[in-house]
N, C-alpha and C positions, 0 to 999 in steps of 0.2 A: 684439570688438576689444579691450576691457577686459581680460578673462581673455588675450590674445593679449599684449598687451603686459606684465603681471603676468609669464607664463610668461617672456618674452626677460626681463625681469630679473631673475628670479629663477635663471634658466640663466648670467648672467653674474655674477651673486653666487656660486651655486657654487661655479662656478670658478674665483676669488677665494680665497675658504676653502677650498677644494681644493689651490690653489696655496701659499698660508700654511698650512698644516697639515703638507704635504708638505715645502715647504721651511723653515720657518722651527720647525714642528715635531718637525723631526730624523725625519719618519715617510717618507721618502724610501724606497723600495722597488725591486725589480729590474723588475718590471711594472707601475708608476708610470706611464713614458710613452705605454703600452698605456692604461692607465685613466685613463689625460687627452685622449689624442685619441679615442679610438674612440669616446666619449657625448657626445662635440663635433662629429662628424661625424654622427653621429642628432640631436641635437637638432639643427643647422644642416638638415637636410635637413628634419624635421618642421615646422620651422618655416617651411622658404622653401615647400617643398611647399606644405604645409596656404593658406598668403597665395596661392599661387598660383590654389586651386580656389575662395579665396574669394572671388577677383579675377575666378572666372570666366576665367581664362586660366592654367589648367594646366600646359601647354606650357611658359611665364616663369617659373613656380613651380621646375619640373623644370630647366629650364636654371639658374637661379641657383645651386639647390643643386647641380650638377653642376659649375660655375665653382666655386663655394666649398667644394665637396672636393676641384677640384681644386689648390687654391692652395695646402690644408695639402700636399696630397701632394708639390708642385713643394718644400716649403720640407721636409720631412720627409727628402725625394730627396737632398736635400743634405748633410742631415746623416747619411745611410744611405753617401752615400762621402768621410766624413771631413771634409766644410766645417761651419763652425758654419751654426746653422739661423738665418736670417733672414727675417725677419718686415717686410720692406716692401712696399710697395704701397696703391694707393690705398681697397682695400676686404679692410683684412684682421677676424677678428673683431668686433675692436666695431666697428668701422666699420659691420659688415653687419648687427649688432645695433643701434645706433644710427639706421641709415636706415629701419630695419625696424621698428622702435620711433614715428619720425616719422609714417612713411606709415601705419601701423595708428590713430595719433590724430588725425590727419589726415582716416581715413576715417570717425573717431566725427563728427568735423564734419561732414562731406561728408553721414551718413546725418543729423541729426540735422538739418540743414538740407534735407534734400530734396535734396541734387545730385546729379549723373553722380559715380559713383564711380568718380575718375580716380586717387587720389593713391596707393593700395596697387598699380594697374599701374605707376605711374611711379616708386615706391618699389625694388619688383621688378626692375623694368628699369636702375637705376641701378646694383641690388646683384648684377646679372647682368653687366653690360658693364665694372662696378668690379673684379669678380672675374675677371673674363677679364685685361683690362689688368693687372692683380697677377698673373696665370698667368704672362704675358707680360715682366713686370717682374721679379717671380722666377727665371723658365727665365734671361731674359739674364744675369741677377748671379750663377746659379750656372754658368754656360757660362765667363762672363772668372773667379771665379774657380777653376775649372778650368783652362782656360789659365796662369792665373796662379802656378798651387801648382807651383813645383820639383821637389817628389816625386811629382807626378801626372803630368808633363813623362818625368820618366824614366822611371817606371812603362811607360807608354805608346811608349817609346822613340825619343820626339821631342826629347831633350832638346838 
């Protein structure tokens, strides 16, 4: 669980200096947003996966990381037809890194003390049913504003 939490921060430090390098150090590139999401999308799944089989419940591991590729996808969709990408919701990144983070220290107590190791299935399940809800919170905000863009009204010739 050490080495598990170690990797979630150092995956979001990365990304961090990844971010500030790219933008802050003029190194901005044409496949840039390629090489920001696609190793955010494997680590997010390595990560929810791997807690999943450690939790002994597979299944939860598997659904979380499929919630939380699909949340970037919903916010990436958006910006693939001209809306800015938005990033709300109740489990987006660090959120899902941060719960993920909790319930992995959580579970060092839990082992450490002798108990039922509840706290990484209930970690899991928060950052599955968080990321579904952000699917859902997402799909709507990019729905109204689609409705809402002018040029996408007559595009469509509803105008």
């Amino acid at each position: 669980m050490l080495v598990a939490i170690a990797c979630i921060q150092l995956r979001l430090l990365c990304n961090v200096i990844d971010g500030l390098v790219a933008v802050e150090g003029g190194k901005k590139s044409i496949a840039g947003p390629l090489f920001n999401e696609f190793p955010d999308r494997i680590a997010d799944s390595v990560l929810l996966v791997g807690a999943g089989y450690a939790a002994a419940v597979p299944s939860l591991g598997w659904a979380a990381a499929l919630f939380a590729a699909l949340t970037a996808y919903v916010r990436v969709f958006g910006g693939s037809v001209g809306l800015p990408q938005r990033f709300i919701g109740p489990m987006a990144k660090q959120h899902r890194m941060a719960v993920l983070t909790l319930a992995c220290a959580a579970t060092v107590v839990e082992i450490a003390l002798h108990w039922n190791h509840v706290c990484l299935i209930v970690g899991l399940a928060i950052i599955a049913a968080g990321s579904a809800l952000t699917c859902v919170t997402r799909t709507r905000a990019l729905v109204r504003d689609l409705h809402g863009t002018p040029q996408r009204a007559e595009e469509s010739g509803h105008a």
